[in-house]
ZATI-354454 format. One record per residue: residue in three letters; x, y, z of N, C-alpha, C, O in turn. Coordinates in steps of 0.2 Angstrom, whole numbers, padded with zeros to 4 digits, always signed. Layout:
BEGIN
ALAXYZXYZXYZXYZ;...
This chain:
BEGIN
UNK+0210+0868+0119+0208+0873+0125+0201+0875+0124+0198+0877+0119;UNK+0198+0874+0129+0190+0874+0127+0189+0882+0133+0192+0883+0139;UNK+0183+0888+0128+0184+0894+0132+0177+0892+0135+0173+0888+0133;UNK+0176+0896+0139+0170+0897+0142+0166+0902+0141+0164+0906+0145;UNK+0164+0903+0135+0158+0910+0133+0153+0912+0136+0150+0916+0132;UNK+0152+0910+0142+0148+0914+0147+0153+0918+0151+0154+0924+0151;UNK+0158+0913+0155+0165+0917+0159+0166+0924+0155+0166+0930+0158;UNK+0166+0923+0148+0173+0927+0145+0166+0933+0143+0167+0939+0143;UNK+0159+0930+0143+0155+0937+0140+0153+0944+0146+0152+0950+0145;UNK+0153+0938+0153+0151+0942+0159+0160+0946+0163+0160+0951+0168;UNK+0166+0943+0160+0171+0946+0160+0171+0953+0158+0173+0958+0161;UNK+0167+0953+0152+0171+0958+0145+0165+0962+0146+0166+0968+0146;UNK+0159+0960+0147+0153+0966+0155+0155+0970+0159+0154+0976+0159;UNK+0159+0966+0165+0162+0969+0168+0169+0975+0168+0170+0978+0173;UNK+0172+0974+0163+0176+0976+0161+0172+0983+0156+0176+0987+0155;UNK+0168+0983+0155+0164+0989+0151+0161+0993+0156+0161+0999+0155;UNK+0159+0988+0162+0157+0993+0164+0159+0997+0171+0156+1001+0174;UNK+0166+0995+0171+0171+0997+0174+0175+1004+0171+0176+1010+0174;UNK+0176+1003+0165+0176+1009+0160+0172+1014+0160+0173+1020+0161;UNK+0168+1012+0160+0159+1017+0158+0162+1021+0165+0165+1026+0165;UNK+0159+1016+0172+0158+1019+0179+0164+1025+0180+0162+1030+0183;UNK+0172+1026+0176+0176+1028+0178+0176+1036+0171+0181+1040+0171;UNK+0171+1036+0168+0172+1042+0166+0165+1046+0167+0159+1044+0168;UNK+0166+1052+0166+0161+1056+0168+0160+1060+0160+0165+1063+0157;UNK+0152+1059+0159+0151+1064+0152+0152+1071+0155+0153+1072+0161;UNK+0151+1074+0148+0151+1082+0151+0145+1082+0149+0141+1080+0145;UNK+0146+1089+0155+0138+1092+0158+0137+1097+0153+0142+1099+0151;UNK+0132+1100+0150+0132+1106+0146+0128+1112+0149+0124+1110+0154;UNK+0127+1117+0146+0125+1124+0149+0125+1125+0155+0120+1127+0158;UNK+0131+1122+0159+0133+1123+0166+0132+1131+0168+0130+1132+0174;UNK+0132+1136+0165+0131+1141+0168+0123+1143+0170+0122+1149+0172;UNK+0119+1141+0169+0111+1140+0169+0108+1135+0174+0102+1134+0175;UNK+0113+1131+0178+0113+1126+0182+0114+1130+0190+0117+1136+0189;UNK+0113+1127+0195+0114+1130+0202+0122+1129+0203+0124+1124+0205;UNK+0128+1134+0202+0134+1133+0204+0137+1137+0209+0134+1142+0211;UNK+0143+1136+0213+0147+1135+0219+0153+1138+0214+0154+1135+0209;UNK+0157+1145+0215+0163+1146+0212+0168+1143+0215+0168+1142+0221;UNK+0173+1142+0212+0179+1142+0218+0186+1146+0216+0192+1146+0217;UNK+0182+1151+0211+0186+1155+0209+0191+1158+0212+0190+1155+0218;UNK+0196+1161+0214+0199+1166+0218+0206+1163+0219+0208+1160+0214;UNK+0211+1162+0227+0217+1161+0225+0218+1155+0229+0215+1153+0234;UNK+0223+1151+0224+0224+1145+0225+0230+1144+0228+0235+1146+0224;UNK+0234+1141+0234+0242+1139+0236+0243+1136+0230+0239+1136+0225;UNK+0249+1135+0231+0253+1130+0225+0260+1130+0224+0264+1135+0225;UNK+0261+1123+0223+0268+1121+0223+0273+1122+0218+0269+1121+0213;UNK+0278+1123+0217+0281+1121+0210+0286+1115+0211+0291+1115+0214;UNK+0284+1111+0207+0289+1103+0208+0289+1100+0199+0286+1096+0195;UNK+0297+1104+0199+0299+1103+0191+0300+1095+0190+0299+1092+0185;UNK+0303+1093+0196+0304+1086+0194+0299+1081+0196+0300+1075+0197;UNK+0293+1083+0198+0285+1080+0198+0289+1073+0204+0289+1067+0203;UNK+0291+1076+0211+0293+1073+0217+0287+1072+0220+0286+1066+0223;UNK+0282+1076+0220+0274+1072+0222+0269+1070+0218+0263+1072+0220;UNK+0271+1067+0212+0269+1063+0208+0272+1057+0208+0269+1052+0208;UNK+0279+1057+0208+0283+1051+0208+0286+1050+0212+0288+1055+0215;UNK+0289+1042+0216+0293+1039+0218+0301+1040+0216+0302+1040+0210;UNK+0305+1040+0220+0312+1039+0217+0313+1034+0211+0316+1035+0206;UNK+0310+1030+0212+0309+1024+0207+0305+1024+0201+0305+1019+0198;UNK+0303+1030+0200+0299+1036+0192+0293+1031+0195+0295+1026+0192;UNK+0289+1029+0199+0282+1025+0199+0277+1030+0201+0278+1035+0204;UNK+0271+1028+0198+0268+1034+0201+0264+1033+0209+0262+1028+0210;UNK+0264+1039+0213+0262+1037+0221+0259+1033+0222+0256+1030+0217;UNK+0257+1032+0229+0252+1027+0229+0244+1032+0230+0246+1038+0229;UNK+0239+1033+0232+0235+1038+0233+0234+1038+0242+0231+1042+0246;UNK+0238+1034+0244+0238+1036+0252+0245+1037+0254+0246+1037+0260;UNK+0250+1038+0251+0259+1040+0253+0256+1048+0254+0253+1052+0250;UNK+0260+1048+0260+0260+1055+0264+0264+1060+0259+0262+1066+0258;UNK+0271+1057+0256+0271+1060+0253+0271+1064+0245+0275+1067+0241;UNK+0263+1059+0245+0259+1064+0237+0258+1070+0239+0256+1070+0245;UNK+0259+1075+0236+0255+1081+0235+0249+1082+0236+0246+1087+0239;UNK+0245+1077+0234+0239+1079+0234+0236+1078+0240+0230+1080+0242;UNK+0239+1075+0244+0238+1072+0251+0238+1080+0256+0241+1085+0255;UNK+0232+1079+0261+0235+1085+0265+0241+1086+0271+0242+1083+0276;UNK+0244+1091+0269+0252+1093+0270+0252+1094+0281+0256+1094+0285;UNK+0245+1096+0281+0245+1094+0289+0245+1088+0293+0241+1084+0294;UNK+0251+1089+0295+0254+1080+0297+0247+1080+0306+0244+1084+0309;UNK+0247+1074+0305+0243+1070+0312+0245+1068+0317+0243+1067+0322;UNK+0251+1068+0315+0255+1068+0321+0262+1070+0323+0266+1069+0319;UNK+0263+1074+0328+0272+1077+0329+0277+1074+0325+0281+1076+0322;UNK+0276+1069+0327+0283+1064+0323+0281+1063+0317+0284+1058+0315;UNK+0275+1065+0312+0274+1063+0306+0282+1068+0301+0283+1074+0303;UNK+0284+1067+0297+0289+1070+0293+0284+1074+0287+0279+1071+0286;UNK+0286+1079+0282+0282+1082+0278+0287+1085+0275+0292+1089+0277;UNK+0287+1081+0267+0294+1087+0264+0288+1090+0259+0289+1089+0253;UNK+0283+1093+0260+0280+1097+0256+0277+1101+0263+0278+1100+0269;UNK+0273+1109+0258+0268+1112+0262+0267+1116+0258+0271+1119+0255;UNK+0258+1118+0258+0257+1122+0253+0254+1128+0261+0252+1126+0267;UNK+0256+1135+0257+0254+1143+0261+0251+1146+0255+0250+1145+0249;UNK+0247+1152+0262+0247+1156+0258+0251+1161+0254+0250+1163+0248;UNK+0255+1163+0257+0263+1164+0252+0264+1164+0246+0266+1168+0242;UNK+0261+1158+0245+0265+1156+0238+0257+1155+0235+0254+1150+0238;UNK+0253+1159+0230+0245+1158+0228+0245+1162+0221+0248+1167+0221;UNK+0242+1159+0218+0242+1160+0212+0232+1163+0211+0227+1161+0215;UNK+0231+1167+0205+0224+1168+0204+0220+1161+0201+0223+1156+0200;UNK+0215+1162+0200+0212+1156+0196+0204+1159+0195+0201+1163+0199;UNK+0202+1157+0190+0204+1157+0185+0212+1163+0180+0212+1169+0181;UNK+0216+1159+0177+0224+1163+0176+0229+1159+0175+0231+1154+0179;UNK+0232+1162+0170+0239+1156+0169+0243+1161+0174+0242+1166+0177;UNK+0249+1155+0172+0254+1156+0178+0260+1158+0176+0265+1156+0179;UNK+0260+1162+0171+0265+1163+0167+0266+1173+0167+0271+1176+0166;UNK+0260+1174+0169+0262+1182+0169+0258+1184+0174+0255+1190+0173;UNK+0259+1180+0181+0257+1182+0187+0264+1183+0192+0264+1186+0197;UNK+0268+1180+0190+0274+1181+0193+0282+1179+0189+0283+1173+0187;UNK+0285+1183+0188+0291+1185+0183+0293+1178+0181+0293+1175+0176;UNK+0296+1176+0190+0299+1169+0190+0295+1163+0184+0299+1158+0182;UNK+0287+1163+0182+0283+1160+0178+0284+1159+0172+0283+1154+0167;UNK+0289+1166+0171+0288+1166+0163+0288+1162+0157+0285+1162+0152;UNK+0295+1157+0160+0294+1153+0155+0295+1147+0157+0300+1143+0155;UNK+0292+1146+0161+0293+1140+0164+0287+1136+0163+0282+1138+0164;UNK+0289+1130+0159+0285+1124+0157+0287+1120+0163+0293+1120+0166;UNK+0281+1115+0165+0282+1107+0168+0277+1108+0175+0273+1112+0176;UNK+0279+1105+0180+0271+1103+0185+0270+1110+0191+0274+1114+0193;UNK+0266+1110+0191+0263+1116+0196+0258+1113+0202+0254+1110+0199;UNK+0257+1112+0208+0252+1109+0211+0248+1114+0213+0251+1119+0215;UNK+0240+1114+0212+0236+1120+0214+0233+1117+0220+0233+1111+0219;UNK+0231+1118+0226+0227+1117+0232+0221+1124+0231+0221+1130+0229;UNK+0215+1120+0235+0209+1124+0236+0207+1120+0243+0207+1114+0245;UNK+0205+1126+0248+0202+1123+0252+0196+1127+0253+0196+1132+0251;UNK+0190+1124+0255+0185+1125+0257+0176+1121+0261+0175+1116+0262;UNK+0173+1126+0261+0168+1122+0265+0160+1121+0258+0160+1123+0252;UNK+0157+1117+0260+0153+1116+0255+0147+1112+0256+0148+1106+0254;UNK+0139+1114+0258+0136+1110+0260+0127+1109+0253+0124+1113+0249;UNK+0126+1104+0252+0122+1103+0246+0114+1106+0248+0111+1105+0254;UNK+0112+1109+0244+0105+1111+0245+0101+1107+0246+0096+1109+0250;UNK+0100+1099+0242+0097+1095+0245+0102+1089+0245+0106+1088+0240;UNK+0099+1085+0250+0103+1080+0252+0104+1073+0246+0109+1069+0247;UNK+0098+1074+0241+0098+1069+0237+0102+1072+0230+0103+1067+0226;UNK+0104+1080+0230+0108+1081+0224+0115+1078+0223+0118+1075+0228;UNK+0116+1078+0217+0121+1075+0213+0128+1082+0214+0126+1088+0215;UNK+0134+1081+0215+0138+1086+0216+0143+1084+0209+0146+1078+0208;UNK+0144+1091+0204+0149+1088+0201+0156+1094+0201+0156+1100+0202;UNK+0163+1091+0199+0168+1098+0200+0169+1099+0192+0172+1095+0188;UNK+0167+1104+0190+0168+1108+0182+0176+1112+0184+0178+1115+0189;UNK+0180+1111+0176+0184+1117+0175+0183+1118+0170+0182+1113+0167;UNK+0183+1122+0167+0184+1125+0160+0188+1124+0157+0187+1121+0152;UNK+0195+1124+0159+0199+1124+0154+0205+1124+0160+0205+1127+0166;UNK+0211+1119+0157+0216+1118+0163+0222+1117+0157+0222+1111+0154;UNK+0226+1122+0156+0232+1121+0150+0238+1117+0153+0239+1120+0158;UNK+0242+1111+0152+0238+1107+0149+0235+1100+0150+0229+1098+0148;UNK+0240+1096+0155+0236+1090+0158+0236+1092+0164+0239+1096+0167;UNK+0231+1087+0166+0229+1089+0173+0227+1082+0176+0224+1078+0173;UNK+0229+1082+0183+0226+1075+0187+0222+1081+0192+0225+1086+0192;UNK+0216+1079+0196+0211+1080+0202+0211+1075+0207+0210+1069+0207;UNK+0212+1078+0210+0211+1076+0219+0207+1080+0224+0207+1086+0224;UNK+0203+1076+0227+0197+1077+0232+0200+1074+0239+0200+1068+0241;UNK+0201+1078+0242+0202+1076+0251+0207+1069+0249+0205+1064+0251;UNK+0213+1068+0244+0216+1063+0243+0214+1058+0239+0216+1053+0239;UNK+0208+1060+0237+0206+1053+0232+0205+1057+0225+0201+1061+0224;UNK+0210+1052+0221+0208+1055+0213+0202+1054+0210+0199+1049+0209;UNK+0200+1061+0207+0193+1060+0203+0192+1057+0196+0188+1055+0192;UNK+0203+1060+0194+0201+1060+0186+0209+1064+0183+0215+1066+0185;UNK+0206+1063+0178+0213+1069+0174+0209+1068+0165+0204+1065+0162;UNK+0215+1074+0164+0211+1076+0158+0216+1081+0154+0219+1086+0156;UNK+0217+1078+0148+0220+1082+0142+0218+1087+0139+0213+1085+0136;UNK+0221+1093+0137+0217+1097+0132+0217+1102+0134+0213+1102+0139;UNK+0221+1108+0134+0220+1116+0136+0217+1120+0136+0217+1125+0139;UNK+0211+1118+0130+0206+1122+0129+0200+1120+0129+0196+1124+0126;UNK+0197+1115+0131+0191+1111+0132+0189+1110+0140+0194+1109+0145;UNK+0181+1111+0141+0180+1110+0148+0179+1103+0149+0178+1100+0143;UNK+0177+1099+0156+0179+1094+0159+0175+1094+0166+0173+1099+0169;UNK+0174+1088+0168+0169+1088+0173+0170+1081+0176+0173+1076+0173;UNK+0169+1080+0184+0169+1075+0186+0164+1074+0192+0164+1078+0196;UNK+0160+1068+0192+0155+1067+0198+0160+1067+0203+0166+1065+0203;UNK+0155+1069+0209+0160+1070+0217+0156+1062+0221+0150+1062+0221;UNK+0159+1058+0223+0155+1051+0226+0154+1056+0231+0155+1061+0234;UNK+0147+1049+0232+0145+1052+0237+0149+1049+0244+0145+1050+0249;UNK+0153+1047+0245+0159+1043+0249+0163+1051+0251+0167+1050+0256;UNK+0163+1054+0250+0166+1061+0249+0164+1066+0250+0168+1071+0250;UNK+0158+1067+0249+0153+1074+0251+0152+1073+0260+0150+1068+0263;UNK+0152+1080+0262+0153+1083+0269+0152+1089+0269+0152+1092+0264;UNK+0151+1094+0277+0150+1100+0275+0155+1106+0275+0156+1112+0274;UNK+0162+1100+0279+0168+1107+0278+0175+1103+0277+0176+1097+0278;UNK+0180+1107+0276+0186+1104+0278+0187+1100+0272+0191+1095+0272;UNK+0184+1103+0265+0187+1101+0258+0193+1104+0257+0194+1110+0257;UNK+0197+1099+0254+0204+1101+0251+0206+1097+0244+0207+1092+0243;UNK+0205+1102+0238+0205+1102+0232+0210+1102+0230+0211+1108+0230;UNK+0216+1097+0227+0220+1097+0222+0222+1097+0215+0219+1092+0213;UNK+0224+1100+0212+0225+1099+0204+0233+1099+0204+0236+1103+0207;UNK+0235+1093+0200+0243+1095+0196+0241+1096+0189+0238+1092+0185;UNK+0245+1102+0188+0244+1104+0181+0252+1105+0179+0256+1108+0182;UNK+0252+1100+0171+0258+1100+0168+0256+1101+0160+0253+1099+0156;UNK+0262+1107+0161+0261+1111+0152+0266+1110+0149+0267+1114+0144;UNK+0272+1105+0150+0276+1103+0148+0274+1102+0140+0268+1101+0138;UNK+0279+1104+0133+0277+1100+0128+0281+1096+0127+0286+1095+0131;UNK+0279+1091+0121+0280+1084+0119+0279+1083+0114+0276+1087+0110;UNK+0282+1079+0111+0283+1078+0102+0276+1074+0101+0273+1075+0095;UNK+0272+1071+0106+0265+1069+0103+0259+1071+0104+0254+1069+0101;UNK+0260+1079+0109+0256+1081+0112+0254+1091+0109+0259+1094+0106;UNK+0249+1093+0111+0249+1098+0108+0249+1106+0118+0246+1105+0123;UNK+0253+1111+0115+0258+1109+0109+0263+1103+0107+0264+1097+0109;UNK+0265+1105+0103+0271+1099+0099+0278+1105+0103+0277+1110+0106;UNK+0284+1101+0102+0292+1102+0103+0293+1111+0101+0295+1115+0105;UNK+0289+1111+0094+0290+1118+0091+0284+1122+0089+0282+1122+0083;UNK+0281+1126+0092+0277+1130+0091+0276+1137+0089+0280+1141+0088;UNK+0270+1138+0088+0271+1145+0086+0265+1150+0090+0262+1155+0088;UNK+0265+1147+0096+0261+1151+0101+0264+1150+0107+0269+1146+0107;UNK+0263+1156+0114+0266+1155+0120+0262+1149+0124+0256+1148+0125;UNK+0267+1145+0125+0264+1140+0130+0260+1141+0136+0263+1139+0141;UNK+0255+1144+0137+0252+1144+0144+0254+1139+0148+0257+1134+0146;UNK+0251+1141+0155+0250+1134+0161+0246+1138+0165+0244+1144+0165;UNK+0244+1133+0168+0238+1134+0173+0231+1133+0172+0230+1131+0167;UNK+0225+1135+0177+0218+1134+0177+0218+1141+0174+0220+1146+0176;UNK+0215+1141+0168+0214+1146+0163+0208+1147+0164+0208+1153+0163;UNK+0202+1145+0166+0196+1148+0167+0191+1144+0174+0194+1141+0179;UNK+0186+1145+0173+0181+1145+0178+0183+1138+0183+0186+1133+0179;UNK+0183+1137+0189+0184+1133+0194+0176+1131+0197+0175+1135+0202;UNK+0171+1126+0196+0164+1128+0198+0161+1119+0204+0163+1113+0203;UNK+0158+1122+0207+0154+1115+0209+0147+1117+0206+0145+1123+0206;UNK+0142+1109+0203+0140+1111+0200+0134+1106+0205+0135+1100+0208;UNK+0130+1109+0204+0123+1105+0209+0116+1104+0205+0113+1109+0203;UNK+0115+1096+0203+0109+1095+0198+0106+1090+0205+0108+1088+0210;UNK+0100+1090+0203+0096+1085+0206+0096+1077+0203+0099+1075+0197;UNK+0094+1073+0205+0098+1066+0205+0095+1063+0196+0098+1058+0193;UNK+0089+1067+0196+0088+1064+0187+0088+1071+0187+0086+1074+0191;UNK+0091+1073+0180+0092+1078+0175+0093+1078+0170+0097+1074+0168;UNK+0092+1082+0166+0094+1084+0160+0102+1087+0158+0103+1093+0159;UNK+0108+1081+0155+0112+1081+0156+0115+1086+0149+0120+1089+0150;UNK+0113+1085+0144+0114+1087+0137+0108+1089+0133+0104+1085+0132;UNK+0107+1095+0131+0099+1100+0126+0101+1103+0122+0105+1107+0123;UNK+0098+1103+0115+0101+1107+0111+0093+1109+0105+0089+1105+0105;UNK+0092+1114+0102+0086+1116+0097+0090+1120+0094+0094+1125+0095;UNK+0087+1116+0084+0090+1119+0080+0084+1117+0074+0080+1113+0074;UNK+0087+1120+0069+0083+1123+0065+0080+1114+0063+0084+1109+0065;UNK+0074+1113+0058+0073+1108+0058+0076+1106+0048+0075+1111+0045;UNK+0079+1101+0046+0082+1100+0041+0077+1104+0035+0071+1104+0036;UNK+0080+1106+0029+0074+1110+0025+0068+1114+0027+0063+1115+0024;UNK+0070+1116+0032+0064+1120+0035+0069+1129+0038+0074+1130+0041;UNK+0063+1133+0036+0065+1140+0039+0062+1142+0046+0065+1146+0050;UNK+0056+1139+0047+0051+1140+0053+0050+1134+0056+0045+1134+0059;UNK+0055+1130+0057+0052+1123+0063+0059+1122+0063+0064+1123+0059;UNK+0057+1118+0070+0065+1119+0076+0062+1112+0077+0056+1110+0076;UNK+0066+1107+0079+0068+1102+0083+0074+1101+0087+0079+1103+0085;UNK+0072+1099+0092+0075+1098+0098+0081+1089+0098+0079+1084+0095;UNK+0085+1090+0102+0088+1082+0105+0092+1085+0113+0093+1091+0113;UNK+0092+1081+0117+0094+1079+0121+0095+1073+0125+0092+1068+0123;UNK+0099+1073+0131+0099+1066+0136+0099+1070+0143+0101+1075+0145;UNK+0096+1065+0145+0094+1063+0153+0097+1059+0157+0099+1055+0153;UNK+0098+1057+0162+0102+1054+0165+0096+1053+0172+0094+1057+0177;UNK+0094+1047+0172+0090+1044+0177+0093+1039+0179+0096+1036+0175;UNK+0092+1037+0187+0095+1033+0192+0089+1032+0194+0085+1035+0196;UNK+0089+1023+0193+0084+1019+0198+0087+1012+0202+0092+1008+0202;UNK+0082+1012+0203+0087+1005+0209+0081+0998+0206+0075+0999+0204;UNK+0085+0994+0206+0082+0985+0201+0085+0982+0207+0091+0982+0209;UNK+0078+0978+0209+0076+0975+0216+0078+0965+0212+0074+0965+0207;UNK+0080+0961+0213+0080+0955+0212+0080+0951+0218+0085+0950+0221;UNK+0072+0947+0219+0073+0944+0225+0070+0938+0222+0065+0938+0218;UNK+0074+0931+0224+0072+0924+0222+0066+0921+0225+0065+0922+0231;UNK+0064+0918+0223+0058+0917+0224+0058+0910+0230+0063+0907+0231;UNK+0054+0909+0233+0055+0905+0240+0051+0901+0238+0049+0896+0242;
């Protein structure tokens, strides 16, 4: 069998950079940056056996089945069918677990849908838009106007994700999170613990607005064997555009 080591190098490129493209670093000292809260109260579902997540067939939705959750629950058409809805009715706070906002919470582990709606216009046209949580106990997938940004494990670590620009507008945003605090024998908590399991968006909810190069990560500390000299590190994140035009 003879391979082709060019095919298989520009395969295993694109494949790197398919990965690279689909995660977002995190941002740091977001509070010193221009942010957007979205603090305050949020609809939400409760759907223990995760029905808009999954297919009768355990699969997971497709991101355009009317009915995911994450999808908006106002049908387009009279004869559209809708076995979900979120209200105001049923809202939880946020940043706030969900456990001792309402009795029914107390000990209820497994999926929660959070919904955010609002409007939201960039100060300048050419900035970069990203959505920050602090902290979401304990998995979590995001949805933008029905399209996934992401998900993230870890109840006590913040998370970030760039917003396309395929997706920025000035109003009629609808933000979804499913948040599941379910434990698991692999996951933490583990089966048996010795803390209360929270759930929910436990802290800050923020859109965060940089300009298109920035400074993405900075830090200054003391300099090694030294009492009086500091050195610095950081990264930057610049976007430029690479022109290849063949020659005639």
């Amino acid at each position: 069998m003879t391979i082709n080591l060019k095919r298989l190098f520009v395969a295993a490129l694109i494949l790197f950079c398919t990965n690279l493209y689909a995660q977002t670093e995190q941002i740091t000292n977001i509070y010193s940056r221009k942010t957007t809260s979205l603090n305050g109260k949020w609809q939400y579902i409760v759907d223990p056996y995760e029905t808009g997540f999954f297919s009768y067939q355990w699969e997971e939705r497709k991101e355009n089945d009317a009915e995911a959750y994450w999808n908006t629950d106002i049908p387009k058409n009279k004869t559209d069918k809708k076995e979900h809805g979120y209200s105001d009715k049923y809202s939880l706070n946020v940043p706030g677990d969900w456990n001792s906002q309402d009795a029914k919470f107390l000990y209820y582990e497994g999926t929660v849908w959070y919904k955010k709606s609002f409007d939201f216009v960039k100060s300048n046209a050419s900035n970069k838009i990203f959505l920050y949580f602090g902290a979401v106990n304990y998995e979590a997938h995001v949805y933008l106007n029905g399209r996934k940004l992401g998900s993230h494990k870890g109840g006590f670590s913040p998370f970030n994700f760039e917003i396309p620009e395929a997706l920025l507008k000035a109003k009629d945003y609808f933000l979804v999170v499913k948040v599941d605090n379910k434990r698991k024998r692999d996951e933490i908590p583990t089966l048996n613990t010795d803390w209360w399991n929270y759930g929910g968006i436990t802290r800050d909810v923020l859109l965060v607005e940089v300009p298109r190069t920035y400074i993405r990560d900075y830090s200054v500390r003391l300099k090694n064997n030294s009492a009086n000299e500091i050195e610095d590190w950081g990264k930057s994140w610049v976007e430029s555009e690479v022109l290849n035009k063949k020659s005639q």
